[in-house]
N, CA and C of each residue as an Amber inpcrd file, in Angstrom:
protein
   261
 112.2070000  64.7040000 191.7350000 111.3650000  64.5100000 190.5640000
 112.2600000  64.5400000 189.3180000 111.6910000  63.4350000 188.3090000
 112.6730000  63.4510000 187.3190000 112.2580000  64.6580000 186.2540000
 113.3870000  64.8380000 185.3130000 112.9240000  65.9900000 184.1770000
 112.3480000  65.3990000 183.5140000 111.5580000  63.9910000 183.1420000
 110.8180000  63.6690000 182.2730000 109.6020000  63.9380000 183.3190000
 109.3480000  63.8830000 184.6090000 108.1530000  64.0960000 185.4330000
 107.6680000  65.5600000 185.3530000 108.9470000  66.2870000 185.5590000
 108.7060000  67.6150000 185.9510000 108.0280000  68.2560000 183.8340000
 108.7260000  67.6180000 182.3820000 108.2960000  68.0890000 181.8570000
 106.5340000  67.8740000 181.3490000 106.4260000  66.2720000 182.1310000
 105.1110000  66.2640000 181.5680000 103.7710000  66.8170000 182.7310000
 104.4990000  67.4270000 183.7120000 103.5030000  68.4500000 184.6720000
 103.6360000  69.5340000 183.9510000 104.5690000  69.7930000 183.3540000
 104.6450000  71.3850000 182.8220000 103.7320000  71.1640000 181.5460000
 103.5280000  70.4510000 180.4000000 102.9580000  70.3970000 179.3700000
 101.3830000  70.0120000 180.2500000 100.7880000  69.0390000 181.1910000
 100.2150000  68.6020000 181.0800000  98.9350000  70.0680000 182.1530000
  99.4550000  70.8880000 183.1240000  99.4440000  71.6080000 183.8000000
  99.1300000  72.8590000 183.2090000 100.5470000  73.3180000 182.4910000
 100.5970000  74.4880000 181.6100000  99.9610000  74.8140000 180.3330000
 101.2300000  73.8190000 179.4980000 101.0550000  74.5360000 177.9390000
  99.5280000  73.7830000 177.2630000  99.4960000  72.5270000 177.4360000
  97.9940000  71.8240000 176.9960000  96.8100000  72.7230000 177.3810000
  96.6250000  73.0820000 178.5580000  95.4440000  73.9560000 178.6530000
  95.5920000  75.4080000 177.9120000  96.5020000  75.7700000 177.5810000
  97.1440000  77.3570000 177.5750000  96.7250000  77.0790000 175.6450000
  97.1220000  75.8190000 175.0840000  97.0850000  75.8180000 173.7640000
  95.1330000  75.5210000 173.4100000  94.5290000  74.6360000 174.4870000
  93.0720000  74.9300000 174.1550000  92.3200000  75.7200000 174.3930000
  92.7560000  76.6840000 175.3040000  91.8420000  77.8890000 175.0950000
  92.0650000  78.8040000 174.4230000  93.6240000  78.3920000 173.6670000
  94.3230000  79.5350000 172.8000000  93.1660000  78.8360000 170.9260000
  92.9820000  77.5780000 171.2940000  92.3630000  76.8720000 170.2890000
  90.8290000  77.1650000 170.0950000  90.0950000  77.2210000 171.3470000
  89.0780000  77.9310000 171.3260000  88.4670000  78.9090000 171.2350000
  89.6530000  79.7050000 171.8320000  89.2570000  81.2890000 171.3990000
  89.3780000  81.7250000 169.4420000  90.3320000  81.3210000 169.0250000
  90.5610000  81.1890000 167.5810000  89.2980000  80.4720000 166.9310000
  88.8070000  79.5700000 167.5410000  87.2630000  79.2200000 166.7600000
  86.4730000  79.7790000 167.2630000  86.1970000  80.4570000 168.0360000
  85.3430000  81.6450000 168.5850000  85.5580000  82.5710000 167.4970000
  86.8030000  83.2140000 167.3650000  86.8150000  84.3390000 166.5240000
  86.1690000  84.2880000 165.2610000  86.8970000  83.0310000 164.7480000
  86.1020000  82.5180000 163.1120000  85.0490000  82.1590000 163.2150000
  84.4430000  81.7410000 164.0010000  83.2180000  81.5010000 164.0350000
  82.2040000  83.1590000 164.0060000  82.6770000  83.9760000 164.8120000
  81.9820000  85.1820000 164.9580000  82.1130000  86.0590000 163.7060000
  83.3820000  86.5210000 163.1510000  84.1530000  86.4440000 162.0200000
  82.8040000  86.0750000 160.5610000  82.6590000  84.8180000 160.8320000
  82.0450000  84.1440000 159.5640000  83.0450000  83.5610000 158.1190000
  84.3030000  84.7160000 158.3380000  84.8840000  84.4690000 157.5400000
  86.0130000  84.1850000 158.2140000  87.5290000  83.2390000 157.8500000
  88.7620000  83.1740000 157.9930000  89.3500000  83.5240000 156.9490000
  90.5620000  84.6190000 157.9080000  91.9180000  85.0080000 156.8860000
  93.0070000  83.4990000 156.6870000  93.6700000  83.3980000 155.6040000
  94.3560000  82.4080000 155.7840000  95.3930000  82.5200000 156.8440000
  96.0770000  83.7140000 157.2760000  96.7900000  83.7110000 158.4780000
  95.8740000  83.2630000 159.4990000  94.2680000  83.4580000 159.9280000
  94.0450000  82.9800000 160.9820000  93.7290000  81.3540000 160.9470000
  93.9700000  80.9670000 159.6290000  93.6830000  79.4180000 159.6890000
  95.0590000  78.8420000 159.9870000  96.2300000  79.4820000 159.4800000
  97.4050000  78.5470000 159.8700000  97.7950000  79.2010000 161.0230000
  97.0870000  79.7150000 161.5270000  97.5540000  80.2730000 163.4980000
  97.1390000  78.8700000 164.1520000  95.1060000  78.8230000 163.5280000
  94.5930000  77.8430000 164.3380000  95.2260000  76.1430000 163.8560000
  96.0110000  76.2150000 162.7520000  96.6830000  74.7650000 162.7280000
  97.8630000  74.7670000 162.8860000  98.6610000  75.5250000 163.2890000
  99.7170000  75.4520000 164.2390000  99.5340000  75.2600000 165.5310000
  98.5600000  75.9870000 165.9940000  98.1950000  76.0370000 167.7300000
  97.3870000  73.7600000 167.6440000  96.9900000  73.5540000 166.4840000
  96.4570000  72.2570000 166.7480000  97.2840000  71.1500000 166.4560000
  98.4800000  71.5350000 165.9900000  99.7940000  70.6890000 165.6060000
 100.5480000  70.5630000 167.1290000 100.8810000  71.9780000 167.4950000
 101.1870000  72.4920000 168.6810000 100.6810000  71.2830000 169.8240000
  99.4290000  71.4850000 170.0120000  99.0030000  70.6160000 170.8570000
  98.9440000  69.1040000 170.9750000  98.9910000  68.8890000 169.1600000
  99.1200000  67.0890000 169.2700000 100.2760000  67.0430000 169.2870000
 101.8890000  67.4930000 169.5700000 102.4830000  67.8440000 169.6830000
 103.1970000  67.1470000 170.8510000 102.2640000  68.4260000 171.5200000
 102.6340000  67.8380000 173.3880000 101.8140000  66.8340000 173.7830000
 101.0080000  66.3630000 173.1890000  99.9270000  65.3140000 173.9630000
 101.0770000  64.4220000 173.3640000 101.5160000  64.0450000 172.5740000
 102.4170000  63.1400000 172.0460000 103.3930000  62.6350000 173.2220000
 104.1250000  63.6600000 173.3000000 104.7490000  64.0240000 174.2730000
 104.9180000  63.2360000 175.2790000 103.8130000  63.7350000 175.9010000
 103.4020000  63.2690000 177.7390000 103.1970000  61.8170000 177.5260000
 102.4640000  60.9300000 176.1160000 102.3890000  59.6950000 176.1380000
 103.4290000  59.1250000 176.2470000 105.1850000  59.5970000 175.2170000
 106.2020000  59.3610000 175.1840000 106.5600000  58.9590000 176.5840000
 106.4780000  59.8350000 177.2830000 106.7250000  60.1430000 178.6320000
 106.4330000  59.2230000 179.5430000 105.0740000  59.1630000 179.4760000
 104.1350000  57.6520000 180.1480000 104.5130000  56.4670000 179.6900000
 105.1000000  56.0670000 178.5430000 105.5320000  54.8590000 178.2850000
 107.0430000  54.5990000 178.5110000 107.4500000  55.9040000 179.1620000
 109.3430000  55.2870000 179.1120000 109.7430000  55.7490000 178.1330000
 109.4750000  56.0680000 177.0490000 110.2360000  56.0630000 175.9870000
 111.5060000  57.6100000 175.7410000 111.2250000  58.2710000 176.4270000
 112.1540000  59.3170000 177.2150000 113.1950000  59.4000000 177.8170000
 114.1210000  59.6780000 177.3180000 115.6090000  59.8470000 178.3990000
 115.5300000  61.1490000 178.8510000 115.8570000  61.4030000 180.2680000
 116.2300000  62.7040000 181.1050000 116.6610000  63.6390000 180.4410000
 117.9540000  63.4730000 179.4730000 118.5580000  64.7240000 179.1350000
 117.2870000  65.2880000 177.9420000 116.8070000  64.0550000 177.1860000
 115.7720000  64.9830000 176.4450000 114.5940000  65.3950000 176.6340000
 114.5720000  65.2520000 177.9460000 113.4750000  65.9170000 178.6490000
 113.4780000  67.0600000 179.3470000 114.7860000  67.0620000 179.6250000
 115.6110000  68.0330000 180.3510000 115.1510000  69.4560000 179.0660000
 115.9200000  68.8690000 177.6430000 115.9660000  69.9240000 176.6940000
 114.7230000  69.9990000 176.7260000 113.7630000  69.3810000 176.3950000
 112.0400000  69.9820000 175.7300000 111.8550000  70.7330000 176.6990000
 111.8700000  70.4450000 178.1230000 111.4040000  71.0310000 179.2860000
 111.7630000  72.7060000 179.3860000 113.3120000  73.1320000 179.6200000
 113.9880000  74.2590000 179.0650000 113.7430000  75.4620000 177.5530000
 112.7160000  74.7010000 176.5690000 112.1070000  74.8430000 175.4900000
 110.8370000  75.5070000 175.6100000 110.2610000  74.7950000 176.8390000
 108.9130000  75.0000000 176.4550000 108.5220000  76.1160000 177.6210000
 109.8970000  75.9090000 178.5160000 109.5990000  77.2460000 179.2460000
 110.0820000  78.4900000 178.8460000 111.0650000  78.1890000 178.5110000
 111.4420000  79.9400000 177.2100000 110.1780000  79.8640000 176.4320000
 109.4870000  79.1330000 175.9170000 108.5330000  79.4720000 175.1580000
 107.5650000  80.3390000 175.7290000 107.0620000  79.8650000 176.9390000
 106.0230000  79.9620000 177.8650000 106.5730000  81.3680000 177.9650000
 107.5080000  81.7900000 178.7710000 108.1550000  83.1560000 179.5480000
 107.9510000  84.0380000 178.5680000 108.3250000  83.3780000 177.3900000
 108.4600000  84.7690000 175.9570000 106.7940000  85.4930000 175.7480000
 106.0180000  84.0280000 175.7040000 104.4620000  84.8730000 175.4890000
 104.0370000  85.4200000 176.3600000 104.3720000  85.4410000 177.9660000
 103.8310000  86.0190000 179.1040000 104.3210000  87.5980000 179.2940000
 105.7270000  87.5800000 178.5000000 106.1270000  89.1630000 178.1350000
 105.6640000  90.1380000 177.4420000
């Protein structure tokens, strides 16, 4: 499997679902809340940058437009990312 395959199972598998329920729960909160702090508004538009982000991504991916080694790097990226929040 190539590292452009293996990164868009990992975004498409992992971090995409991991960032919408991280997206939903944050409009849950504000919603319950009634009110938003401005830290919790630029949490929830980072986590929605975040995600168009990687959806970007995986299209890159689907069209070719990807070389291995930089897939290689995002891939290596997004799993230190992943490992760091699971700590």
């Amino acid at each position: 499997m190539s590292n452009a395959e293996k990164l868009k199972n990992f975004l498409t598998q992992e971090v995409i679902p991991d960032l919408e329920e991280a997206i939903d729960e944050m409009f849950s909160f504000i919603e319950k809340a009634k009110m938003a702090s401005i830290a919790d508004k630029e949490e929830l538009q980072d986590l929605q940058e975040m995600h168009s982000e990687c959806k970007e991504i995986v299209a890159e991916i689907e069209a070719g437009e990807m070389d291995e080694e930089e897939a290689a790097g995002l891939l290596a990226e997004f799993v230190d990312m992943k490992t760091a929040d699971e700590e």
